[in-house]
BAKEGU-363672 format. One record per residue (C-alpha): x, y, z negated; residue in three letters; residue number from 1. Coordinates in nm, 4 decimals, always signed. Example, Ala and Ser with C-alpha at 12.3 -4.5 7.8 and 13.67 -1.06 7.14 Angstrom:
BEGIN
x,y,z,residu,num
+1.2300,-0.4500,-0.7800,ala,1
+1.3670,-0.1060,-0.7140,ser,2
END
This chain:
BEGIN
x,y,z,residu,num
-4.0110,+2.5388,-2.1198,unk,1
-4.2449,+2.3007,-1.9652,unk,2
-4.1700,+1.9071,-1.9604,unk,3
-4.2943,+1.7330,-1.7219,unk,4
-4.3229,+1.3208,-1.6857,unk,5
-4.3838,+1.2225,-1.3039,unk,6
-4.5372,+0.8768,-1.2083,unk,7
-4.4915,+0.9419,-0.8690,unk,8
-4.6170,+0.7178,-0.5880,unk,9
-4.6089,+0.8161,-0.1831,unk,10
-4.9298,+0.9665,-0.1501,unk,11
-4.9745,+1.1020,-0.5083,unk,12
-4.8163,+1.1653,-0.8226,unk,13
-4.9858,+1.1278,-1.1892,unk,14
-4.8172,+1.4026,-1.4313,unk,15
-4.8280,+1.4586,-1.8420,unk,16
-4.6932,+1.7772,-1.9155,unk,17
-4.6424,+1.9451,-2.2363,unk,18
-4.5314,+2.3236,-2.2889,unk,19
-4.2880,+2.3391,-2.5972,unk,20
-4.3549,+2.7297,-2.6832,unk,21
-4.7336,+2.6452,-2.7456,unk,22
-4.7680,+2.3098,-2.7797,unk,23
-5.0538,+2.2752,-2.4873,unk,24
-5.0425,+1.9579,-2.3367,unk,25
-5.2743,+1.8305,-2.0453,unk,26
-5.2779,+1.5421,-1.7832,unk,27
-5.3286,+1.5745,-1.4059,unk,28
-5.3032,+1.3776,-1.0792,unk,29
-5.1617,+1.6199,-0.7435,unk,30
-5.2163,+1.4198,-0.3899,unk,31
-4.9494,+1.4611,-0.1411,unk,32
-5.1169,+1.5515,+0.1738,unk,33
-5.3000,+1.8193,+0.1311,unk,34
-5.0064,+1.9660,-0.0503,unk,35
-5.1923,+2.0337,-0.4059,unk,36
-4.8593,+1.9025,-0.5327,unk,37
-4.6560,+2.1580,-0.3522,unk,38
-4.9030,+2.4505,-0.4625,unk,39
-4.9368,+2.2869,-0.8148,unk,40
-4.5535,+2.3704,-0.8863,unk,41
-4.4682,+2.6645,-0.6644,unk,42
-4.7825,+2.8317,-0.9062,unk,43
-4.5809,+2.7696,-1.1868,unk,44
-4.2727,+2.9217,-1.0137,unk,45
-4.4784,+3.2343,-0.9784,unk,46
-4.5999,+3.2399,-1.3488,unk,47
-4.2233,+3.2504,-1.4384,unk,48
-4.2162,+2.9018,-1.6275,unk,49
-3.9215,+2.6920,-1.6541,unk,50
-4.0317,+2.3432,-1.5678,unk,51
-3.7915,+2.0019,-1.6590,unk,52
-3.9357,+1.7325,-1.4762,unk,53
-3.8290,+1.3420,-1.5448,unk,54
-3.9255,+1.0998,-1.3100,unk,55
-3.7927,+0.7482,-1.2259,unk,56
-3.5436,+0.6320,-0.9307,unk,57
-3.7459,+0.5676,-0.6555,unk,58
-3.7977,+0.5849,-0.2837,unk,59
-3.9953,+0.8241,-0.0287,unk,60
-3.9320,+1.0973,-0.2827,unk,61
-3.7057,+1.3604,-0.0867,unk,62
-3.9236,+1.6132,-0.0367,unk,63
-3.9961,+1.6331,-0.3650,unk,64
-3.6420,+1.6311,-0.5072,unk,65
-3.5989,+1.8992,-0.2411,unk,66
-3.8797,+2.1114,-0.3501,unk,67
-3.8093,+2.1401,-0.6792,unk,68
-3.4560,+2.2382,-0.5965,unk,69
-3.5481,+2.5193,-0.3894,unk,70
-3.7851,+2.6839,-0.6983,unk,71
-3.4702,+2.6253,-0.9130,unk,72
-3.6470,+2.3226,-1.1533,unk,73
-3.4496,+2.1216,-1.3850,unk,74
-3.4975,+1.7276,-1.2520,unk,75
-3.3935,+1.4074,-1.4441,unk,76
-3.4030,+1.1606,-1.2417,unk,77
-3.4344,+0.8137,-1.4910,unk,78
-3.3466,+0.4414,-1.4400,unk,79
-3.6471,+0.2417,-1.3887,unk,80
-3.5474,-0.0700,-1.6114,unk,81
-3.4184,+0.1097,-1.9024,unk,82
-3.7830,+0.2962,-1.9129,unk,83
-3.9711,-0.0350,-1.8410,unk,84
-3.8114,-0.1782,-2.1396,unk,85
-3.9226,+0.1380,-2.3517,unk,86
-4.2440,+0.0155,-2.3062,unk,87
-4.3984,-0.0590,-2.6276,unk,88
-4.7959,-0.0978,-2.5168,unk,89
-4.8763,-0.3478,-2.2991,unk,90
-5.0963,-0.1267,-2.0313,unk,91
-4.9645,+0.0054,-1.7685,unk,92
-5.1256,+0.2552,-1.5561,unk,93
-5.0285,+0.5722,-1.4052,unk,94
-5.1071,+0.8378,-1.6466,unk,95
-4.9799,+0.6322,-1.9152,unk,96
-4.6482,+0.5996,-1.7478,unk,97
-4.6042,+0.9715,-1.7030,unk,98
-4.6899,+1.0147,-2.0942,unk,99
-4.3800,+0.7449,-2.1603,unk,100
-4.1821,+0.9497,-1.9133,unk,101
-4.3034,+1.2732,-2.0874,unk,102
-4.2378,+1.0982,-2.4350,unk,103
-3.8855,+0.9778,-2.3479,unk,104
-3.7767,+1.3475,-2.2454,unk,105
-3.9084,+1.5109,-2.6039,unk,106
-3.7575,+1.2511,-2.8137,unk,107
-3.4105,+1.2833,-2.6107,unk,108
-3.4317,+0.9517,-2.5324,unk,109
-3.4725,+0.9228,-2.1546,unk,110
-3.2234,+0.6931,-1.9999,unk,111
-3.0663,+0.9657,-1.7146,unk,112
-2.8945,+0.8381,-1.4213,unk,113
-2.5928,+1.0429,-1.2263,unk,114
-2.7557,+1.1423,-0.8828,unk,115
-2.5675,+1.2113,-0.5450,unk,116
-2.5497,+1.5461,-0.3910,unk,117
-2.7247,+1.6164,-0.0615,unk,118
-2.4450,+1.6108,+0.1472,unk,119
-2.3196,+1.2536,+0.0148,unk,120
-2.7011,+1.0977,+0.1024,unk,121
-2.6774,+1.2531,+0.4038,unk,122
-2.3722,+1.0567,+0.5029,unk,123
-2.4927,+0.7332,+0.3472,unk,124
-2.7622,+0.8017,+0.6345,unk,125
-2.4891,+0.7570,+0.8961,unk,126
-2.3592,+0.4663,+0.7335,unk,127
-2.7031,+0.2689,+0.7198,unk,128
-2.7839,+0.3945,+1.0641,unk,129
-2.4350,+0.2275,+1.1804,unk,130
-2.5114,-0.1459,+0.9738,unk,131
-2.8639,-0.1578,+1.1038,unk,132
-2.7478,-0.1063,+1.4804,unk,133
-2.4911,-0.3494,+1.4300,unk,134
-2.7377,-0.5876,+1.3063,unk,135
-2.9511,-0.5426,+1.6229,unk,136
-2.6524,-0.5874,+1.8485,unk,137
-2.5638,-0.9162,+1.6806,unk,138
-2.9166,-1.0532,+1.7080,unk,139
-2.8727,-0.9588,+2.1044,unk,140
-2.5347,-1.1503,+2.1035,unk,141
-2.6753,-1.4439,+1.9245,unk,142
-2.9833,-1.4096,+2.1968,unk,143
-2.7350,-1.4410,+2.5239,unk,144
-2.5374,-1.7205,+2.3416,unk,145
-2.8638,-1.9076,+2.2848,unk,146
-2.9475,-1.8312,+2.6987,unk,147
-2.6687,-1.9600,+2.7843,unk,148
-2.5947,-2.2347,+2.5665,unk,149
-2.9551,-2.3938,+2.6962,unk,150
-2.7932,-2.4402,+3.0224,unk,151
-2.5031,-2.6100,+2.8848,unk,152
-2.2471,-2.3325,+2.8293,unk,153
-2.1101,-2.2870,+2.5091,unk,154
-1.8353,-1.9524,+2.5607,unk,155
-1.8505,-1.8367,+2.2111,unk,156
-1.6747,-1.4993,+2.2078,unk,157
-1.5720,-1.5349,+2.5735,unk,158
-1.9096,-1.4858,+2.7372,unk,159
-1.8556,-1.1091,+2.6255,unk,160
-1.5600,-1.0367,+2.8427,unk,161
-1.5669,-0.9137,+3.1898,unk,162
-1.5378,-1.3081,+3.3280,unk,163
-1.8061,-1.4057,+3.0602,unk,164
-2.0622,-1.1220,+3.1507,unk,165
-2.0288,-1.1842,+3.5304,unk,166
-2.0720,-1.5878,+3.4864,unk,167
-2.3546,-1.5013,+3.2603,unk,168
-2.5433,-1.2633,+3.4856,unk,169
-2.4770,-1.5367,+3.7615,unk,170
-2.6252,-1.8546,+3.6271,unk,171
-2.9897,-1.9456,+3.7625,unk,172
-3.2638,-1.8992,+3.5017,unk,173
-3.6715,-1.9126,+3.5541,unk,174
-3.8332,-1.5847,+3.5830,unk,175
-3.9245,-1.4619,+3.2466,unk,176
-3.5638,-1.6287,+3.1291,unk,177
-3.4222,-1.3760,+3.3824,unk,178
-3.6009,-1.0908,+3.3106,unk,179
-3.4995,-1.1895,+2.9338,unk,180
-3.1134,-1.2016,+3.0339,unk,181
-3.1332,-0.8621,+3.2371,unk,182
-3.3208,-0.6471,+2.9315,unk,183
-3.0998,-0.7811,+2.6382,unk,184
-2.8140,-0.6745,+2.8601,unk,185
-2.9595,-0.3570,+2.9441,unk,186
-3.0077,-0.2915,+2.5347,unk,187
-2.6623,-0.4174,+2.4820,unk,188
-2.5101,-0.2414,+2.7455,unk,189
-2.7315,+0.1041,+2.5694,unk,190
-2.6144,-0.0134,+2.2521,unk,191
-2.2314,-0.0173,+2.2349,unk,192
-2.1215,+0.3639,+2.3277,unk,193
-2.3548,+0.4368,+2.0603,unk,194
-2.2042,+0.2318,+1.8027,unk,195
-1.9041,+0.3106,+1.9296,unk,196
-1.9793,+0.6671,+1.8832,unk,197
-2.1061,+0.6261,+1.5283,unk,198
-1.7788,+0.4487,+1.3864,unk,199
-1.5876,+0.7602,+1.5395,unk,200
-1.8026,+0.9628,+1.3742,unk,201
-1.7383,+0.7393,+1.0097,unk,202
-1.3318,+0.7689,+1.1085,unk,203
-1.3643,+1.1453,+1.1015,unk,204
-1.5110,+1.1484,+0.8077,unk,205
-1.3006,+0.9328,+0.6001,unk,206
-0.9506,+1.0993,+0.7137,unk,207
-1.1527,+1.4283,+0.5676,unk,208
-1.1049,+1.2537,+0.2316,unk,209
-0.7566,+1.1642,+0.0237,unk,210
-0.9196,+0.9392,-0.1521,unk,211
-1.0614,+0.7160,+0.1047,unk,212
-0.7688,+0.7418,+0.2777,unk,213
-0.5677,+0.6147,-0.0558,unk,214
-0.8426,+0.3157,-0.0419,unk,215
-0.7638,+0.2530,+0.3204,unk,216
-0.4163,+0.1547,+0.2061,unk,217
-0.5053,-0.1977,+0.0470,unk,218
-0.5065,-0.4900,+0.2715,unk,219
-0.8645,-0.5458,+0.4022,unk,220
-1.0073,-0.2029,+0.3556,unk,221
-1.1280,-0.0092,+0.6686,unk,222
-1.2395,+0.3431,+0.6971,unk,223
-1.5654,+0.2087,+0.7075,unk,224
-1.6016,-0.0102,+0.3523,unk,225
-1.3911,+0.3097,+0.1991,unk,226
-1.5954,+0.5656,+0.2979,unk,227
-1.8746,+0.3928,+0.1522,unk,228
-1.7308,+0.2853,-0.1697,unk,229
-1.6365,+0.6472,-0.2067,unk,230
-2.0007,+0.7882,-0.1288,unk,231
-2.1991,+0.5071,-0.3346,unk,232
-1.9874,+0.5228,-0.6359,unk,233
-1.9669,+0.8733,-0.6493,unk,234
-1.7133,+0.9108,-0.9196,unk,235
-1.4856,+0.7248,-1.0846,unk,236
-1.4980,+0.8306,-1.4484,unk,237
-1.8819,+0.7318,-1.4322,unk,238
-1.7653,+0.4337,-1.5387,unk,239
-1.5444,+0.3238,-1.8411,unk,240
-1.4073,+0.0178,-1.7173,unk,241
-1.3119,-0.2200,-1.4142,unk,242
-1.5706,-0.4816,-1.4838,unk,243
-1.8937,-0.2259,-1.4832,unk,244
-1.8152,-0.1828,-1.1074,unk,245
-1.9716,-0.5948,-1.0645,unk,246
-2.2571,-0.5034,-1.2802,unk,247
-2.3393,-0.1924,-1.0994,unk,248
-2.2575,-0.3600,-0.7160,unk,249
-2.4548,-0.6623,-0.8344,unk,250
-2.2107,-0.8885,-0.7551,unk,251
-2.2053,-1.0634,-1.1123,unk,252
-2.4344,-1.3714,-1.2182,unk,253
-2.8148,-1.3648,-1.3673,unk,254
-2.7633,-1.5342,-1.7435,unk,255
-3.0468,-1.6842,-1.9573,unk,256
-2.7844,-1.8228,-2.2537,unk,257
-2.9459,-1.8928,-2.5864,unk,258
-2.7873,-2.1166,-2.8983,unk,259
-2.4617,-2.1454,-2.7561,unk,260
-2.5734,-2.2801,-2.4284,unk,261
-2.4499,-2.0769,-2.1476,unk,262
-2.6791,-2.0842,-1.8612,unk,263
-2.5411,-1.8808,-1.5258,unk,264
-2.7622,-1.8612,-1.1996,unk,265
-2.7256,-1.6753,-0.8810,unk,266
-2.5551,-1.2833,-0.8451,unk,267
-2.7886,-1.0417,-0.9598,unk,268
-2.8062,-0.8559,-0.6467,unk,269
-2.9092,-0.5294,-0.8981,unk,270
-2.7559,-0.2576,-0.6524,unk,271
-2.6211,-0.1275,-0.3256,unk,272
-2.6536,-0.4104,-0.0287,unk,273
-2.4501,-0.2587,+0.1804,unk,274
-2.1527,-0.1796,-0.0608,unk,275
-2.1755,-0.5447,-0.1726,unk,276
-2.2061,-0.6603,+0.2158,unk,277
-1.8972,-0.4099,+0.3012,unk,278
-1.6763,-0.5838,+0.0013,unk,279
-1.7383,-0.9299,+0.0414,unk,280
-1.6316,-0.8569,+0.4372,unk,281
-1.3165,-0.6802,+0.3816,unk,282
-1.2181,-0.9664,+0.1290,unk,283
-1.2847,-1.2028,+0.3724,unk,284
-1.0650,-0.9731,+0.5726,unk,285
-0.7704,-0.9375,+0.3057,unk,286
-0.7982,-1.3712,+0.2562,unk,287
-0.6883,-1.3395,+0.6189,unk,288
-0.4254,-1.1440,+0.6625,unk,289
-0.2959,-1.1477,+0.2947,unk,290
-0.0549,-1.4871,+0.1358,unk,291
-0.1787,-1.4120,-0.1926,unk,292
-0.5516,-1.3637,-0.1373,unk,293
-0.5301,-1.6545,+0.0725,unk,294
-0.3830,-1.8580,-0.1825,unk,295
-0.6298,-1.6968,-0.4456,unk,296
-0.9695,-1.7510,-0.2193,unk,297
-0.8832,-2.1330,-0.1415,unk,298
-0.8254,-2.2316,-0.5588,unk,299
-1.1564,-2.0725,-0.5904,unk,300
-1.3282,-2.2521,-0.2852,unk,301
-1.2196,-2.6012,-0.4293,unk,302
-1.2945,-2.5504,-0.7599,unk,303
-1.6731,-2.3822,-0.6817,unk,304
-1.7708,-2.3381,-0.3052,unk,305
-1.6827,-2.1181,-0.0535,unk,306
-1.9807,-1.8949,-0.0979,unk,307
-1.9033,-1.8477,-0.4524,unk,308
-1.5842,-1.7655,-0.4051,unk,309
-1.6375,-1.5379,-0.1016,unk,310
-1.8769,-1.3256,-0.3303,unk,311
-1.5759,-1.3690,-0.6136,unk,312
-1.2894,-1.2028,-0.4001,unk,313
-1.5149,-0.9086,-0.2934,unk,314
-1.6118,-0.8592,-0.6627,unk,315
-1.2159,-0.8841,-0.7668,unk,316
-1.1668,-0.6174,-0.4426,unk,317
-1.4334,-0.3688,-0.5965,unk,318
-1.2492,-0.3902,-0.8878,unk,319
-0.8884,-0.3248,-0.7474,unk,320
-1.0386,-0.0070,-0.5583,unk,321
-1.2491,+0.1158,-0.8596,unk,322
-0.8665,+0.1095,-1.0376,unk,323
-0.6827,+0.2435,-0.7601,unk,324
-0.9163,+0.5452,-0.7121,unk,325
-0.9081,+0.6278,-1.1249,unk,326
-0.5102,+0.5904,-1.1323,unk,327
-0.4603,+0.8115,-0.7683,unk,328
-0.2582,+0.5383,-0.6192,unk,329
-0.2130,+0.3720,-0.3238,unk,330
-0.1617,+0.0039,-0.3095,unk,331
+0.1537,-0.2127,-0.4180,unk,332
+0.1958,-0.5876,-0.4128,unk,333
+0.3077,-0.5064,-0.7900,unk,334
-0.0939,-0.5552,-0.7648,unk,335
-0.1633,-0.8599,-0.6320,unk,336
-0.2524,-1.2180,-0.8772,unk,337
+0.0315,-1.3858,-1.0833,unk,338
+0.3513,-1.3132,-1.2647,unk,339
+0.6059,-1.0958,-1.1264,unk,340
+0.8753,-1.1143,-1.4177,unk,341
+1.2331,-1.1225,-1.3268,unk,342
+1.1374,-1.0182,-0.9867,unk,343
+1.2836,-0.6787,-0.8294,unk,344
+1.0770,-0.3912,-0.7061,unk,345
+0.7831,-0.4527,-0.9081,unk,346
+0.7300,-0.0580,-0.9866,unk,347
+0.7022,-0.1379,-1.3973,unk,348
+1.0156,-0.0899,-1.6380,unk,349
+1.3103,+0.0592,-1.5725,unk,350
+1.4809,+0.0099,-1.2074,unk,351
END
């Protein structure tokens, strides 16, 4: 078999490859394109050698994951801090990096990461297409408002109903402020039936899946913040424990503690953005139509801040779904914060 460590970049790739029936080893850098990469491995696909190649997580790398899948190559696919802090030398270029990479995979010591199947990226593509249009939607909302607020009409949600639009369209601006009014509502107007479109398409999807469906249940929880819990976390029994679903999200604080001094800064932010968007928004939905996240959110909000314990509640709500999914249950007040002893209909003990 031959191992190969990738340091691969968008244009070009640096690989240290070693082949373990003869011990040759040998060092090589393959540009992109002019596809020497591409010939580089479908030539050892001819020769009949089976090829391993480790490489870290990175971006602008499907074409590559899907080449090597089509000649039938083992690919470990590595986390990128573990291997930085492998690092013994203090140089870092490219070659040397695909010699650690190399080195990692002989010793049995490279740090492996679970990777989603084709189908799953796929529709994380339809999800990401969906945030960034709503983005661009809400940055033409917040454009009108601004129009409009300039000539002393403040409508708030209201300017986007029938008797807001047609007071809007009607109010005298200067020329370029009118041609500005009449494309924004031209985009917005192009922008709706597609978004519109796109969340039908994410509804079909998650009533495809129990699981989502079982997520769906809690208070909060749309098909839309399911779906993509589902896809990003991939499994359940990837992790061991509630708590490892903060650390992977990101939603739990940087710490720099040292001689019993415990020093906490801002959430780590070390993982999916729009997971950890999606959660803190359907806890901020759950605080509102739930008595007990309500109550929960507001202790949390006096004794902190509100932003705190916004980020708090969606980290608590990541936490409830990660359990929830493991255990195959829907949800049950049984669930919800404090002490339910002496109190009826609980689902634990005997009824």
């Amino acid at each position: 078999m031959m191992i190969i460590g990738v340091d691969y970049h968008p244009s070009f790739q640096a690989v240290a490859f070693l082949i373990e029936e003869t011990g040759e080893c040998g060092e090589q850098e393959l540009n992109h394109s002019d596809g020497q990469a591409e010939k580089f491995y479908r030539d050892l696909k001819q020769r009949g050698i089976s090829v391993r190649v480790g490489m870290e997580a990175t971006g602008y790398s499907r074409w590559f994951e899907r080449l090597l899948a089509e000649l039938g190559f083992e690919v470990w696919m590595g986390d990128p801090a573990e291997i930085k802090a492998k690092r013994v030398k203090k140089q870092k270029y490219d070659r040397e990096d695909a010699r650690l990479l190399r080195r990692l995979m002989l010793e049995n010591n490279f740090p492996q990461i679970w990777v989603p199947s084709p189908e799953n990226r796929d529709l994380r593509q339809l999800l990401w297409h969906r945030h960034r249009l709503v983005q661009m939607r809400t940055r033409i909302m917040n454009q009108l408002q601004a129009l409009a607020m300039n000539e002393g009409y403040r409508w708030k949600k209201k300017l986007f109903s029938e008797q807001g639009r047609a007071l809007l369209e009607k109010l005298s601006l200067a020329l370029w402020a009118g041609r500005r009014r009449q494309e924004l509502l031209e985009l917005l107007d192009r922008m709706n039936p597609t978004i519109a479109e796109l969340t039908a398409a994410v509804e079909r999807e998650a009533r495809k899946r129990p699981e989502v469906l079982r997520l769906m249940t809690h208070p909060g929880v749309g098909p839309l913040t399911a779906l993509a819990y589902v896809l990003i976390i991939g499994t359940p029994t990837r992790f061991e424990r509630g708590k490892q679903i903060g650390t992977y999200v990101g939603m739990i604080p940087c710490e720099e503690s040292s001689a019993h001094k415990q020093r906490l800064g801002h959430i780590s932010k070390q993982g999916n953005s729009l997971l950890r968007f999606l959660l803190v928004e359907a806890a901020q939905a759950a605080v509102r139509i739930h008595p007990d996240w309500r109550r929960r959110y507001k202790r949390l909000a006096m004794r902190r801040h509100k932003n705190i314990a916004k980020v708090a509640m969606g980290r608590k709500l990541g936490v409830r779904l990660y359990w929830m999914w493991r255990n195959g249950c829907a949800y049950s007040p049984s669930f919800e914060f404090g002490s339910y002893v002496g109190q009826l209909g609980t689902g634990h003990g005997v009824k």
